[in-house]
C-alpha positions as CSV (number, residue, x, y, z in Angstrom):
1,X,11.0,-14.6,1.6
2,X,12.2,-13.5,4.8
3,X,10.6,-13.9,8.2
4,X,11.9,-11.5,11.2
5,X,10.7,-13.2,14.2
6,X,11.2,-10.4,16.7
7,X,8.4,-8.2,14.7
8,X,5.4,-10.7,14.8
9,X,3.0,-10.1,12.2
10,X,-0.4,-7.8,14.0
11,X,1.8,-7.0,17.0
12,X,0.2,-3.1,17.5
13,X,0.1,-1.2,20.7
14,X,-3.3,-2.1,22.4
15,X,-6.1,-4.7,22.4
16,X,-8.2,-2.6,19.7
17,X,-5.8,-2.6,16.8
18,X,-4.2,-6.1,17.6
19,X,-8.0,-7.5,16.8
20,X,-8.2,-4.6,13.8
21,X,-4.4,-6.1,12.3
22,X,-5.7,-9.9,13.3
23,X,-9.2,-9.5,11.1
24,X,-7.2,-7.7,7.8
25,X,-4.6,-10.5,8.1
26,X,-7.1,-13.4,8.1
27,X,-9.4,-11.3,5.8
28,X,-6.6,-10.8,3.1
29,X,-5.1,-14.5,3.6
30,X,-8.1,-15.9,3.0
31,X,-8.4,-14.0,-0.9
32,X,-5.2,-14.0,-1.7
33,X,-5.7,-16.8,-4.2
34,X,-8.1,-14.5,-6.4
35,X,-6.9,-10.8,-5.5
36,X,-4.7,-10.2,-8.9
37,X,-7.7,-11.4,-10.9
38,X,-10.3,-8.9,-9.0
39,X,-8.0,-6.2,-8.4
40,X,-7.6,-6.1,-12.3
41,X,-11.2,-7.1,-13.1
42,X,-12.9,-4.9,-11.0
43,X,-10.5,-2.0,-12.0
44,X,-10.6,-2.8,-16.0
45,X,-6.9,-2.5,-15.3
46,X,-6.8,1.0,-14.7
47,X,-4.6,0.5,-11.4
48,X,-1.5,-0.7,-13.7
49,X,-1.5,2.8,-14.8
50,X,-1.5,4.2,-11.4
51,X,1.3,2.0,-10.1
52,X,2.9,3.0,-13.2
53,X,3.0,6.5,-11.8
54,X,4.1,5.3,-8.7
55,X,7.3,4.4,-10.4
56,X,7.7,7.4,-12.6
57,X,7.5,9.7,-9.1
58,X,10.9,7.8,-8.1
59,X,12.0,7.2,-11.7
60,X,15.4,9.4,-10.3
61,X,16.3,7.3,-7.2
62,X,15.2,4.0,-9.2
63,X,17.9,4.7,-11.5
64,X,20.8,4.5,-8.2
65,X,22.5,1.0,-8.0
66,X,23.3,2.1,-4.4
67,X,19.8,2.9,-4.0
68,X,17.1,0.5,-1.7
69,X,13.6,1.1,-2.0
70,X,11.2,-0.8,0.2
71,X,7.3,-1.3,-0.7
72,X,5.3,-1.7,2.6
73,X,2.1,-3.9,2.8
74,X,3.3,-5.1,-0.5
75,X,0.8,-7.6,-0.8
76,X,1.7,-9.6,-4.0
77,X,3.7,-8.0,-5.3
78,X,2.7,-6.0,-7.9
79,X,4.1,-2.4,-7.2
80,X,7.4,-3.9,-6.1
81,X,7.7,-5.8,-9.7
82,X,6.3,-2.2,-11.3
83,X,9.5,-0.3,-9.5
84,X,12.1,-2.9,-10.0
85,X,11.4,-2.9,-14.3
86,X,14.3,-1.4,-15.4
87,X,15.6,-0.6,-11.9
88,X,19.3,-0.6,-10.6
89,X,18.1,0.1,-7.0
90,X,17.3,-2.9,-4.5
91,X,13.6,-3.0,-3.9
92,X,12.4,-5.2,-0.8
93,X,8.7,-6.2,-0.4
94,X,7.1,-6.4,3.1
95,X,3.8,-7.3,4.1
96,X,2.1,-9.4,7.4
97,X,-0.2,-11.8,5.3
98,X,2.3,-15.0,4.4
99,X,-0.2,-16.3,1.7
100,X,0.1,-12.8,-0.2
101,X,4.2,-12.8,-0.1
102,X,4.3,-16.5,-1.1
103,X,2.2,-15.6,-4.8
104,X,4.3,-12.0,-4.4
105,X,7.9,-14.4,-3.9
106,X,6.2,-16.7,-6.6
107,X,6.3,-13.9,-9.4
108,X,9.9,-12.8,-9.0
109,X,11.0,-16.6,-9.0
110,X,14.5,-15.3,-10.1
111,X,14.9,-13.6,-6.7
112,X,15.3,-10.3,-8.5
113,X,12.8,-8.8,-5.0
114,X,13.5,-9.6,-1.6
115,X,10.6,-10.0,0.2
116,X,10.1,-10.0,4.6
117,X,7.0,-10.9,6.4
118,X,7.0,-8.0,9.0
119,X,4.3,-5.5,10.4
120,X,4.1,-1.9,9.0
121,X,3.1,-0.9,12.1
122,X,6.5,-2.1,13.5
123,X,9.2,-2.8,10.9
124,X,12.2,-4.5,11.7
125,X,14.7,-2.2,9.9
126,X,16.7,0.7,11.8
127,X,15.9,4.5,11.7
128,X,17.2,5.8,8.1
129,X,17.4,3.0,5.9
130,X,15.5,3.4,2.4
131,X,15.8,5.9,0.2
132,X,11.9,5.7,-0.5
133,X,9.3,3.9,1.0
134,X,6.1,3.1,-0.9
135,X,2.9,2.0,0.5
136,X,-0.4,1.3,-2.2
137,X,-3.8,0.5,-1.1
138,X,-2.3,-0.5,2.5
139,X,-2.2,2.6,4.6
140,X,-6.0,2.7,5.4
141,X,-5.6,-0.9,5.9
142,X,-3.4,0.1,9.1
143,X,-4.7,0.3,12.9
144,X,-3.5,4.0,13.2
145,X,-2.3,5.5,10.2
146,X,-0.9,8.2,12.2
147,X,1.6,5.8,13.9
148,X,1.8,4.0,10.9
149,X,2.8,7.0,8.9
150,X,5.2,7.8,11.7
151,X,7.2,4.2,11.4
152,X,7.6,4.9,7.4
153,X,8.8,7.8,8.7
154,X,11.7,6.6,11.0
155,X,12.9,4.3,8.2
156,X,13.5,6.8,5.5
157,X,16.9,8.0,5.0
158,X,17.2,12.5,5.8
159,X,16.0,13.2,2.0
160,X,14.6,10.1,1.3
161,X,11.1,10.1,-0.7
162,X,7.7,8.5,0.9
163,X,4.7,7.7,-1.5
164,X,1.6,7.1,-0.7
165,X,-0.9,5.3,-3.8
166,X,-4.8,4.9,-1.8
167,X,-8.1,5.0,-2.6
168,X,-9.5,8.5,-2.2
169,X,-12.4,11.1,-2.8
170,X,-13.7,11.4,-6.2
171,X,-13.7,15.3,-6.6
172,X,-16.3,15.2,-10.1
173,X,-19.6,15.9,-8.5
174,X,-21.6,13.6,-11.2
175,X,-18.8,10.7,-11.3
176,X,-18.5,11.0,-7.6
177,X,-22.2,10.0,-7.0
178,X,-21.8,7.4,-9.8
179,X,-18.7,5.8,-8.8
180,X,-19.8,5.5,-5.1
181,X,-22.9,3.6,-6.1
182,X,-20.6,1.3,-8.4
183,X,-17.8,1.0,-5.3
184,X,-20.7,0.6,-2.5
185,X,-23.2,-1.5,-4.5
186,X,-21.5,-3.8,-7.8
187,X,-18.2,-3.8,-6.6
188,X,-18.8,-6.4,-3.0
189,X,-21.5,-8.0,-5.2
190,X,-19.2,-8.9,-8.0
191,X,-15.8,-9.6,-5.1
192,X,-17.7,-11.6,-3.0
193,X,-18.8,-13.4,-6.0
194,X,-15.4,-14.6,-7.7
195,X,-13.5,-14.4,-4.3
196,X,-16.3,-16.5,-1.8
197,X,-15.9,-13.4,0.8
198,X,-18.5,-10.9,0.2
199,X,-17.3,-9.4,3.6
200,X,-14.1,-8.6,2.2
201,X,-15.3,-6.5,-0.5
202,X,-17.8,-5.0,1.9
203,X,-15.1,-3.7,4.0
204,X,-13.4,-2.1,1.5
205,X,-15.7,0.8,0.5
206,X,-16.3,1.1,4.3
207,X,-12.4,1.0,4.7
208,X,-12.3,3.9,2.1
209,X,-15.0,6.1,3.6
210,X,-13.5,6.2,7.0
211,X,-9.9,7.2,4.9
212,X,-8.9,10.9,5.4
213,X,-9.2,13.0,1.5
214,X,-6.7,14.2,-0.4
215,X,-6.0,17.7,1.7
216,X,-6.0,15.9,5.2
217,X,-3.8,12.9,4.2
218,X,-1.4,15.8,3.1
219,X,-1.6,17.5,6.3
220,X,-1.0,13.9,8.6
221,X,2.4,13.6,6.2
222,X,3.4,16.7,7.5
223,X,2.7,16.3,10.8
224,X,4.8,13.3,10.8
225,X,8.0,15.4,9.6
226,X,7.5,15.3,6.0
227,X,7.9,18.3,3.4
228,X,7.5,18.9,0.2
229,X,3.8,16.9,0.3
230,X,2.3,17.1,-2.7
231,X,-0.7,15.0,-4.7
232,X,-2.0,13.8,-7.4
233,X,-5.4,13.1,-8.3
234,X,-6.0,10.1,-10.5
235,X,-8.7,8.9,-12.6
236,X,-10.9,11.7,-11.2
237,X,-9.9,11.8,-7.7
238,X,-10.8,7.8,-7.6
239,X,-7.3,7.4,-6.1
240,X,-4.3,9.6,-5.7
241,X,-0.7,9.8,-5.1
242,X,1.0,11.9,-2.0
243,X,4.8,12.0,-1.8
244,X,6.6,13.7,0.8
245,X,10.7,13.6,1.8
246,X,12.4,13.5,4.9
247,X,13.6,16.7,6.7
């Protein structure tokens, strides 16, 4: 596990989302310890699947031994072990909470991932690097996802693929209604249960209702120089997949 010092971890443009990075990196560091189990428990394991997806969406450029993928706000780990199964292509996890990279670093103990504490606000990797760039459940997580969409942006390679896996809007009328009360209601009871944070799991639902849908996530990954955008609704619109390439 790397450590770029130039990029310090919550550096962001203004006082505002400095505090916003600060809070989600002490926030996060302090359930990392118990975020597999509830991330699994609280989704009966239907986000395997989805990250399963992710990987089939880059199943082409995973199969390159020149290719390198990178997997922003990584967390630990587990989309960046899902792409590298079977991979020849470099993956490289990145994320700014140092307690979620150790458990992500502890996983691939054989060094098969290389993983870099850095901001995703401000990575520390020149303009056209990675061939894709994935980002799941970390972009609404992000000061400005606009600027934050921009910098995953700058890094992709002319071509190169960017996919997006994040909670969404449930687009079911009767499941919506039912899976809101479950996400707004059970879910922080249960998290803040197992994990000792019940504000954690309070901020997520409210992170998630201030999240642009499906249609204007696709417009912000155009406006940041992207084409081809295209989603996926999953599990009822509970989360979905955008990917967009590089012009």
């Amino acid at each position: 596990m790397e450590n770029f010092g130039a990029h310090r971890p919550g550096e962001s443009s203004n006082g505002a989302e400095a505090e916003h990075s600060r809070a989600v990196r002490e926030m996060f560091s302090g359930i990392a310890g118990k975020y597999d189990l509830l991330n699994h428990l609280l989704s009966l394991n239907i986000d395997k699947g989805w990250r399963r997806r992710v990987r089939g969406r880059l199943a082409e450029i995973l199969g390159h031994e020149d290719a390198t993928i990178l997997d922003v706000a990584c967390g630990t780990g587990d989309l960046s072990l899902e792409l590298k199964k079977g991979a020849a292509a470099r993956i490289i996890g990145t994320d700014f909470c140092r307690p979620m990279l150790a458990i992500a670093a502890g996983k691939s103990a054989n060094g098969a991932i290389q993983y870099v504490e850095a901001d995703a606000m401000s990575l520390p990797f020149s303009e056209n690097s990675f061939d894709a760039v994935t980002i799941a459940f970390g972009l609404r997580n992000l000061p400005n996802v606009d600027n934050g969409l921009r910098e995953l942006a700058r890094i992709l390679k002319p071509g190169g693929r960017l996919v997006v896996l994040e909670f969404s809007s449930p687009v079911v009328p009767g499941f919506r209604q039912l899976f809101n009360f479950y996400f707004g209601q059970i879910l922080p009871r249960i998290g803040g249960l197992v994990s000792g944070s019940r504000a954690a799991y309070t901020y997520l639902p409210a992170s998630v209702a201030k999240f642009p849908d499906q249609k204007a996530l696709a417009v912000r990954l155009e406006a940041v120089g992207l084409e081809q955008v295209e989603y996926e609704n999953l599990t009822g619109g509970i989360a979905a997949i955008h990917t967009g390439t590089k012009r």
